[in-house]
N, C-alpha and C positions, 0 to 999 in steps of 0.2 A: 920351853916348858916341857918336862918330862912327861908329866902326867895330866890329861887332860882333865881340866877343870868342867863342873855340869851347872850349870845355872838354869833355873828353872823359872820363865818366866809366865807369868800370872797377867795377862793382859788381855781384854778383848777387842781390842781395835787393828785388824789388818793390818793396817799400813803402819802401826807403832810396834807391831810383830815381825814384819818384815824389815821394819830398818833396825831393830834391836840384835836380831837376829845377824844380819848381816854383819853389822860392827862387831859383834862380838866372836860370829865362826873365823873372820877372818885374824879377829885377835888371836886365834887359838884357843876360844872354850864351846863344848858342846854346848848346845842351847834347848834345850825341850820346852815346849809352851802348854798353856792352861788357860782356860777363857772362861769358866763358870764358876764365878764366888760359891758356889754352893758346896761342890766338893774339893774347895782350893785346899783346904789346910790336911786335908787326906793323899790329895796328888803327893802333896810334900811330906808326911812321912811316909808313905811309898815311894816315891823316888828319892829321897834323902840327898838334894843337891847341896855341892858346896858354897851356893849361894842361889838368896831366894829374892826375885825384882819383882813387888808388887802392888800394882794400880789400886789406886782409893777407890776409883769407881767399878765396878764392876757387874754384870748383872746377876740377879738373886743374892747378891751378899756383898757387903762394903768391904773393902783391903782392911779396914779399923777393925772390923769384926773376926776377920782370916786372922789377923797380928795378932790379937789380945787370942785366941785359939792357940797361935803356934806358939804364943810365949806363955802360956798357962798350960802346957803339957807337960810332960815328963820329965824331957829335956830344953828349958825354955829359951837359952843360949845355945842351942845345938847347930844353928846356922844363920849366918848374918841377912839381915834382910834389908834389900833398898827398896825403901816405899817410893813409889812415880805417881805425880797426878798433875794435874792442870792446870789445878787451881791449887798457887802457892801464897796461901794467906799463913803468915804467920800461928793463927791459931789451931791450923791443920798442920802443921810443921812440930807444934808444940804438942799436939797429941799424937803423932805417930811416935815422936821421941817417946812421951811418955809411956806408952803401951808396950814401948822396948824396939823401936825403930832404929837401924845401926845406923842408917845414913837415910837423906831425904833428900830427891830432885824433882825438881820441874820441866814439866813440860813446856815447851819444846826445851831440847836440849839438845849442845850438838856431841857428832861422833867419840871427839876427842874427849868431850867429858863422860860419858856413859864408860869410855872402857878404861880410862883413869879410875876410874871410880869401883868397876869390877874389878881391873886388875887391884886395887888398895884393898876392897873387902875379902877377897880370896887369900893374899899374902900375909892379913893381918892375924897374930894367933885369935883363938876365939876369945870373946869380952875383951879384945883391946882392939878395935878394928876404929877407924877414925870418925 
């Protein structure tokens, strides 16, 4: 990959920091992180990553609340977002999608898929990402 990819991930839990991180520097994309729903959807048009991983849970602000911000902006399509949570109840699946969710995984999940998955969101043009 010529140009390194920045994915910006939005999560507060250590150890889902650390191994997100890992999978992915080694894939070849820079990784920057974020841990407080409160200034998530600001981190992200200041840093303008080409891809945004963002946890439903979060503390002072829910990932549902950061999505429906970043897709009610300017640019509402302006970067793919994989929503991560814990809890994969269909009805949390059907509202991330709804709110403008590009893709949706559960936790736990392993290596191989986290960076299938960034590698498909990065390559895909924008509004057609899988």
């Amino acid at each position: 990959m010529g140009d390194t990819r920045t994915v910006l991930l939005v999560e507060d839990e250590p150890n889902i920091i650390e191994a997100v991180r890992f999978i992915l520097t080694r894939g070849g994309f820079h990784v920057a992180t974020h841990s407080d729903g409160a200034d998530a959807a600001e981190a992200v048009r200041v840093r303008r990553p080409d891809l945004v991983i963002l946890d439903v849970m979060l503390p002072n602000r829910s990932g549902f609340d950061i999505l429906e911000d970043l897709r009610g902006g300017d640019d509402p399509a302006a970067v793919p977002i994989l929503m991560l949570t814990a809890r994969g109840q269909t009805r949390e699946r059907e509202m991330a999608l709804r709110l403008g969710a590009t893709q949706f995984m559960t936790k736990p999940f392993s290596n191989a898929e986290m960076l299938e998955a960034v590698r498909a969101l990065c390559a895909a043009p924008q509004g057609d990402a899988p």
